[in-house]
Each structure stands twice: as structure tokens, then as C-alpha cells.
KENU-209920 format. One line per 3 residues: number of its first residue (from 0); for each residue x, y, z of N, C-alpha, C. Coordinates in nm, 3 decimals, padded with zeros to 5 digits, m for minus. Layout:
BEGIN
NUM> X:Y:Z:X:Y:Z:X:Y:Z; ...
***
This chain:
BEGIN
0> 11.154:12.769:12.220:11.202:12.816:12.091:11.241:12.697:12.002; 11.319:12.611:12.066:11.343:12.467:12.001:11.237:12.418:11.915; 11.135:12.426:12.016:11.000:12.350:11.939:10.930:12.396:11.820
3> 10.974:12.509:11.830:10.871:12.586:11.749:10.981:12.578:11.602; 11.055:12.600:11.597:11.143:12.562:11.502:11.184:12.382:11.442; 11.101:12.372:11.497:11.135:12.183:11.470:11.039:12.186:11.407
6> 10.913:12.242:11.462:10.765:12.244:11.421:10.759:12.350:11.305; 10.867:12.420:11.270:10.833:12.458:11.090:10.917:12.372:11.068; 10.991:12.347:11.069:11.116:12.266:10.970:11.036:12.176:10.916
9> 10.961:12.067:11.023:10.874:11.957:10.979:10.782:12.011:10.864; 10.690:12.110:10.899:10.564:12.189:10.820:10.671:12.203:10.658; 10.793:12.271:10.682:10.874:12.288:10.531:10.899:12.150:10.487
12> 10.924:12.056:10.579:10.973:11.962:10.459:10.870:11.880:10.434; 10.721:11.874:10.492:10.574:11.755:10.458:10.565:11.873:10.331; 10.637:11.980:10.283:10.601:12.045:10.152:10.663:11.960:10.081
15> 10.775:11.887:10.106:10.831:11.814:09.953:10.840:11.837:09.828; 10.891:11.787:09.754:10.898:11.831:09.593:10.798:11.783:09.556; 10.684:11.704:09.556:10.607:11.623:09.518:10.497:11.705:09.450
18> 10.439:11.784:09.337:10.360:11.892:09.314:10.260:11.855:09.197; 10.160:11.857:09.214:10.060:11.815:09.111:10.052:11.911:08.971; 09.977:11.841:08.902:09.959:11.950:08.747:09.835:11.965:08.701
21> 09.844:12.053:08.621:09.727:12.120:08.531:09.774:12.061:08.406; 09.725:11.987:08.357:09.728:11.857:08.230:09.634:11.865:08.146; 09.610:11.898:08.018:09.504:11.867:07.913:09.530:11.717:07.879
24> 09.397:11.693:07.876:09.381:11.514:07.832:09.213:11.539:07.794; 09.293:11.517:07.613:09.160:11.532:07.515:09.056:11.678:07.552; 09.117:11.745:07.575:09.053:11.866:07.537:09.021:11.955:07.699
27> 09.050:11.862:07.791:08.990:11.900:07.902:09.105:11.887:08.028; 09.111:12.052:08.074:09.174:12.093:08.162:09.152:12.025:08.317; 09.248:11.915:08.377:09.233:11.919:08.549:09.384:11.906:08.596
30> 09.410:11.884:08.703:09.475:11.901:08.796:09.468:11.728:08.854; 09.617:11.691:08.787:09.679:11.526:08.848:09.709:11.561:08.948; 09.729:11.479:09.074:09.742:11.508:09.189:09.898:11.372:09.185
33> 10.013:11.357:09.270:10.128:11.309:09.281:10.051:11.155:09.331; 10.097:11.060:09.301:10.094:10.915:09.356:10.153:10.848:09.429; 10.174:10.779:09.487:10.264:10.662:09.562:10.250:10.513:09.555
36> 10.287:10.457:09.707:10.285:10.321:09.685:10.110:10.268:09.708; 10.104:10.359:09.809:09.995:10.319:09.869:09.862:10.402:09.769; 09.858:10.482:09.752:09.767:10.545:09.653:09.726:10.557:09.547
39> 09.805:10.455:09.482:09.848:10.430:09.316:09.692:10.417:09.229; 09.615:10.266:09.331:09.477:10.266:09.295:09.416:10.379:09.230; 09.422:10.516:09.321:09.283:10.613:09.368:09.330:10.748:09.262
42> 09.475:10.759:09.258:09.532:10.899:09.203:09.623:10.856:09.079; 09.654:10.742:09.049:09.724:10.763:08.875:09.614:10.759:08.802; 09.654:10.816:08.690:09.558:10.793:08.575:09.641:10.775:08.485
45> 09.566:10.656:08.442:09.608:10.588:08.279:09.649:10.647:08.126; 09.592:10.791:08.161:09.669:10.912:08.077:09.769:10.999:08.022; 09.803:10.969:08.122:09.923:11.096:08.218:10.058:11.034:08.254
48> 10.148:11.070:08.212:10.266:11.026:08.216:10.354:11.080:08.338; 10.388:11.001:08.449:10.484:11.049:08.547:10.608:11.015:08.545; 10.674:11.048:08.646:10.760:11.069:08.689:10.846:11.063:08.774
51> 10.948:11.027:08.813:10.966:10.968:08.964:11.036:11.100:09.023; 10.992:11.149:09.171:11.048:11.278:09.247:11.187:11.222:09.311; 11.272:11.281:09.254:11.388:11.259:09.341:11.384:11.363:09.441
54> 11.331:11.386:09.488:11.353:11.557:09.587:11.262:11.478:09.723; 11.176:11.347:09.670:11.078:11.298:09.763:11.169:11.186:09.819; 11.238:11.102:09.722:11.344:11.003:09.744:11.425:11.063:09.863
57> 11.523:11.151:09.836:11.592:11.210:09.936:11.578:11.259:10.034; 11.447:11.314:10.059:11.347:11.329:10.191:11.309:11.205:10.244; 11.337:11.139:10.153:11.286:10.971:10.288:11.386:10.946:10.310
60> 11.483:10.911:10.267:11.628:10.913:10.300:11.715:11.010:10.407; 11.692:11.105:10.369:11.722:11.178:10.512:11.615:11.188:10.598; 11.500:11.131:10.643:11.417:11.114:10.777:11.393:10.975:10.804
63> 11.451:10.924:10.737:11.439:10.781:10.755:11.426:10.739:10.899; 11.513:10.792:10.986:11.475:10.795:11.143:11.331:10.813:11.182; 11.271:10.897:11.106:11.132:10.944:11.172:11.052:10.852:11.082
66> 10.971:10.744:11.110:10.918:10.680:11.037:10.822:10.758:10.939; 10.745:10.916:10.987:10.637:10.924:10.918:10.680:10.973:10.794; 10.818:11.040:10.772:10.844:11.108:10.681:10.898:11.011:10.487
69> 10.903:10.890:10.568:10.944:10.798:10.433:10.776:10.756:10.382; 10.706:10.759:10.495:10.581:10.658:10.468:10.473:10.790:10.388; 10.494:10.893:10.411:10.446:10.982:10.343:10.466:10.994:10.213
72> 10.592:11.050:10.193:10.703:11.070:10.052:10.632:10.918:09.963; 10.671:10.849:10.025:10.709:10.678:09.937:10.534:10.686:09.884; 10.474:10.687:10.053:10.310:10.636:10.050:10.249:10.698:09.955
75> 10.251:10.872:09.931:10.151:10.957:09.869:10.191:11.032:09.768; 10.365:11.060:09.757:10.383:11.165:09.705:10.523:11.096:09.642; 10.519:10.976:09.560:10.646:10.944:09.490:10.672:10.969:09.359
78> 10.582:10.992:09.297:10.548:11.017:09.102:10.478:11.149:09.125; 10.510:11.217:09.006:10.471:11.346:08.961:10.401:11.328:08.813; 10.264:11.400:08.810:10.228:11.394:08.669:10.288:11.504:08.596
81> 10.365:11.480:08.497:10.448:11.582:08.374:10.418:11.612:08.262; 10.305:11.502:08.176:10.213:11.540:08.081:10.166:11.473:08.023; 10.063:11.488:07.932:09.977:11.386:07.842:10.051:11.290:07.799
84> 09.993:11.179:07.785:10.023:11.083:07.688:10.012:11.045:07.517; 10.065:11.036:07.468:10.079:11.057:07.339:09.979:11.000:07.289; 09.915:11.033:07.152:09.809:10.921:07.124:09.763:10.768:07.056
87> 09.971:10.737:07.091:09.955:10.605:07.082:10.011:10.557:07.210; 09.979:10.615:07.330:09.987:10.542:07.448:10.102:10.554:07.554; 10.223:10.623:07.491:10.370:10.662:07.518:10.416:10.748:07.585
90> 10.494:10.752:07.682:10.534:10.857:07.697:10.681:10.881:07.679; 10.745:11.035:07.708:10.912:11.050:07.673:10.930:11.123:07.531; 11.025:11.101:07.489:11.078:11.233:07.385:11.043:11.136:07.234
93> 11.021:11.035:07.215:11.027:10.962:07.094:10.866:10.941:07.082; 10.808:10.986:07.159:10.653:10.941:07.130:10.561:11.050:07.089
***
């Protein structure tokens, strides 16, 4: 019974806050996917204005014991895309 309950807890928390978007950029609807340290190359785009997950922060922080759970959060899932970029390049409330 132990196990099996360790084994959702884990499954609930590799859900993380970390959640991708449905973003118009120039006319055309996709789906940003969250970034990290390690992924930054392959999944930001130069468009799209993120965000940093505190909900992912604090999940590495509290598993910090378990190595895989920081290297995940940090690695894949640390920025959130939140929305277009303005069309002089900006993002935030003044742009």
C-alpha cells in the first residue's frame, strides 16, 4: 500500500505547475511548450514572453533529496510562456 501511494504522489507532483500555452504570434495559433536550463536551445522562442514558475522552484526545493525531481523542474519545466511579445520586442505591462 506504501508503494503505491508514493507512486501517485510522485506521478502528482512530475505534474508541476509548469503548463504550456496556446499563444498567437502574428496571426497564427500554437502551443509554447515550458523551458529550462537544459532545453532553452530547442523550446524558447524568441517571441513569446515567459515567465519564471514558482510552483516549479518550490518543487525542487522540497525534493531536493531526490535528485530527479530538481533536475526535471530546473532542467525542463522552469519558464512558462504567458504571451506575445509586443511589436517592439517587449514584454510586461509598459510595452
Amino acid at each position: 500500500m506504501k508503494k503505491l501511494v508514493a507512486a501517485m504522489s510522485v506521478a502528482a507532483l512530475l505534474t508541476g505547475c509548469g503548463r504550456p500555452a496556446d499563444i498567437t504570434v502574428n496571426g497564427v495559433t500554437k502551443e509554447y511548450p515550458t523551458y529550462g536550463l537544459f532545453n532553452e536551445r530547442e523550446s524558447k522562442s524568441n517571441n513569446v514572453c515567459y515567465e519564471l514558475s514558482v510552483g516549479n522552484v518550490v518543487w525542487s526545493i522540497i525534493g531536493i533529496e531526490n535528485v530527479v525531481m530538481p533536475v526535471y523542474f530546473i532542467g525542463f519545466s522552469l519558464f512558462n510562456p504567458v504571451a506575445a511579445k509586443s511589436a517592439d520586442g517587449n514584454c510586461g505591462i509598459d510595452s
